[in-house]
C-alpha positions in Angstrom: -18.6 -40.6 -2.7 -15.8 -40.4 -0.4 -16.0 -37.1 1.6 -12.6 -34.6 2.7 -12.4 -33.2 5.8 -13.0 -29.9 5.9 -10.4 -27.1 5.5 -10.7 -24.0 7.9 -9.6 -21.8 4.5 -8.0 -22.3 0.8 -6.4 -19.6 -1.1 -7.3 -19.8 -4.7 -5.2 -17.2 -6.7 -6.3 -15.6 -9.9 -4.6 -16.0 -12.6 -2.5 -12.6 -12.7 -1.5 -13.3 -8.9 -0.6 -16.9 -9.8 2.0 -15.8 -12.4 3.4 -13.3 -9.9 3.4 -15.9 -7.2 5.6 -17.8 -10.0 7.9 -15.4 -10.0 8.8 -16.0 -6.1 12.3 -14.1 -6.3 11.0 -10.8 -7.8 7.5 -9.9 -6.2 6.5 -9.8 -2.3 3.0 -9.8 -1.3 1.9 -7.1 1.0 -1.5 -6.2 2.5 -2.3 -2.8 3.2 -4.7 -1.6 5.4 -6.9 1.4 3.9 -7.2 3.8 6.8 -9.1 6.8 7.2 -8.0 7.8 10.9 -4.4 7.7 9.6 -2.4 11.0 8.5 0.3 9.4 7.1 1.0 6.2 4.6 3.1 4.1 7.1 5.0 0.6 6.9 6.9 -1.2 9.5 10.4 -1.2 10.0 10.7 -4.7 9.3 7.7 -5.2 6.6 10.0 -5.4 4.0 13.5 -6.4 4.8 15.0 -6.9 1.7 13.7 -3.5 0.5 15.9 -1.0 1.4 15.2 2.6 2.5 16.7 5.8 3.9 16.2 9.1 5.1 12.7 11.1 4.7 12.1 14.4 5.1 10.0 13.9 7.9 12.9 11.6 9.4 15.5 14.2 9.0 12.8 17.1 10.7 12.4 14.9 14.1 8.6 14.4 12.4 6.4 11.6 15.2 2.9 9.8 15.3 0.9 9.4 17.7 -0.7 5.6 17.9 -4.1 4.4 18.8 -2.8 4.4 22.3 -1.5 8.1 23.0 2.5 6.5 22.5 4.3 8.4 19.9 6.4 6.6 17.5 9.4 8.0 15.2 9.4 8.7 11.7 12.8 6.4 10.9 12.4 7.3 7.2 10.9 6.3 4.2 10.5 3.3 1.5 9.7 3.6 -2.4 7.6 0.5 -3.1 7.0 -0.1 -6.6 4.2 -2.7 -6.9 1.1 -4.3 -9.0 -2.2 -4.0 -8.3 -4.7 -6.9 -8.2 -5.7 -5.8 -11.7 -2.2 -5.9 -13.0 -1.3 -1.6 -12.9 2.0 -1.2 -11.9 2.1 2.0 -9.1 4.6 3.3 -6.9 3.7 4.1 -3.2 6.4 5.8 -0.8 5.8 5.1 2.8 6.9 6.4 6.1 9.0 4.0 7.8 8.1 3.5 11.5 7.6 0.9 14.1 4.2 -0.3 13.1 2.8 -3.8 13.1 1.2 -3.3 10.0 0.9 -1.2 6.3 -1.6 1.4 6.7 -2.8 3.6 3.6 -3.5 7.3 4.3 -7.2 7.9 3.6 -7.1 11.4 4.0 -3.7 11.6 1.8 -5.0 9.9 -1.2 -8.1 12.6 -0.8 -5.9 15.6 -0.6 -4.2 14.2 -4.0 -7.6 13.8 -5.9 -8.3 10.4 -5.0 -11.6 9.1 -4.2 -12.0 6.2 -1.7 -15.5 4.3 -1.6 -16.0 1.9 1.4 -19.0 -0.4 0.6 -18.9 -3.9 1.7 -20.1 -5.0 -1.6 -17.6 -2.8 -4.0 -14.6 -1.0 -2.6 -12.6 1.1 -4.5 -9.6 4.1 -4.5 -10.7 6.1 -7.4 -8.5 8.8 -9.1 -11.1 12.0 -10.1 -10.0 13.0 -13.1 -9.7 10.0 -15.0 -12.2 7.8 -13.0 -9.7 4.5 -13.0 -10.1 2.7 -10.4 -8.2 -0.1 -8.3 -10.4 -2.4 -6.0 -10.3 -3.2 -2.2 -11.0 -6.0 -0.4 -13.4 -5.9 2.7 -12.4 -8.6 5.4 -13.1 -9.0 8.5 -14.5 -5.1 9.2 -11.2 -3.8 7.3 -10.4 -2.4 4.1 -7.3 -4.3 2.1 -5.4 -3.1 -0.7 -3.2 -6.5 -1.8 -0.4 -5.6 -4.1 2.8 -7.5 -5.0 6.0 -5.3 -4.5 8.8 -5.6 -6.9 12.1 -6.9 -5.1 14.2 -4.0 -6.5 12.5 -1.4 -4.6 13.7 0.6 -2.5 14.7 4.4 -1.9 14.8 6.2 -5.6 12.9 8.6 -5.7 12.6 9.2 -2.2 12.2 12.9 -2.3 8.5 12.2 -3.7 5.8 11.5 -1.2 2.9 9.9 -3.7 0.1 7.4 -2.1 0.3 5.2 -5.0 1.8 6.8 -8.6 2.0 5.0 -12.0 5.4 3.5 -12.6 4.5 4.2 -16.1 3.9 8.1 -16.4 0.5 7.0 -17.7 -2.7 8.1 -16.4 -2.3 8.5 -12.8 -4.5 6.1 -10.6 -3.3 7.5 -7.3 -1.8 10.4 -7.6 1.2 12.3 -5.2 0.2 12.7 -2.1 1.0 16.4 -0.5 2.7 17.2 -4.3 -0.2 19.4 -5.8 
């Protein structure tokens, strides 16, 4: 039996991802971070460069966040992501664009739209209350992930709407508008 040296980590993709990841020119994989110290749904300035976006209302009001460590950090605008879910569900998620590192999720938004978020190391999930459907999390490393493929021809449409994640579809809504009740 002859023995391989051992890899640090492999990616195996399930099936749905791998015929995404097929698809190289239309979808971009993006990890978000589930966060339930953050006010706002956030994405870097850079995160996404061949995604346009534009003006939000919180650009256009002078709206700023303060960071972990007391700096405060312009609203620059905002970006309609339309993406699908690790279970195949195509959503839409509009994020505030600012200089951030990384995506960060809204705990507290999705919440205040009707969402239910579960953290459990064993099953995490974002859970819309009226209809129950639910799209998983992944726990790593002390941090909750949502991993979603964006579509390349995202971008502002639609920018007027600030939703967590909304279906693309008009059906059942998973994760519905954030701050539009």
């Amino acid at each position: 039996m002859v023995k391989k040296p051992l890899s640090p980590l492999m990616t195996i993709l399930p099936e749905k991802l791998l015929e995404l990841h097929r698809e190289k020119q239309e979808w971009i994989p993006l990890r978000i971070t589930v966060d339930s110290g953050a006010t706002a749904t956030v994405i870097g300035t850079d995160a996404l460069p061949s995604i346009p976006w534009g003006p939000s209302p919180g650009s256009v009001a002078g709206v700023m966040y303060e960071v972990a460590n007391g700096c405060r950090i312009k609203n620059r605008g905002q970006q309609v992501l339309n993406v699908r879910t690790r279970e195949g569900r195509d959503r839409r998620i509009t994020c505030q664009v600012c200089d951030v590192n990384k995506c960060l999720m809204s705990v507290s938004m999705l919440n205040e739209a009707e969402q239910r978020v579960m953290f459990d190391v064993h099953r995490s999930y974002i859970e819309d209350v009226e209809s129950g459907d639910r799209i998983g999390m992944i726990y790593e490393d002390k941090t909750y992930y949502l991993d979603v493929w964006v579509k390349a021809d995202s971008g502002v449409e639609g920018a007027a709407m600030a939703v967590a994640l909304k279906p693309v579809d008009n059906g059942p809504a998973v994760f519905a508008g954030q701050g539009t009740k």
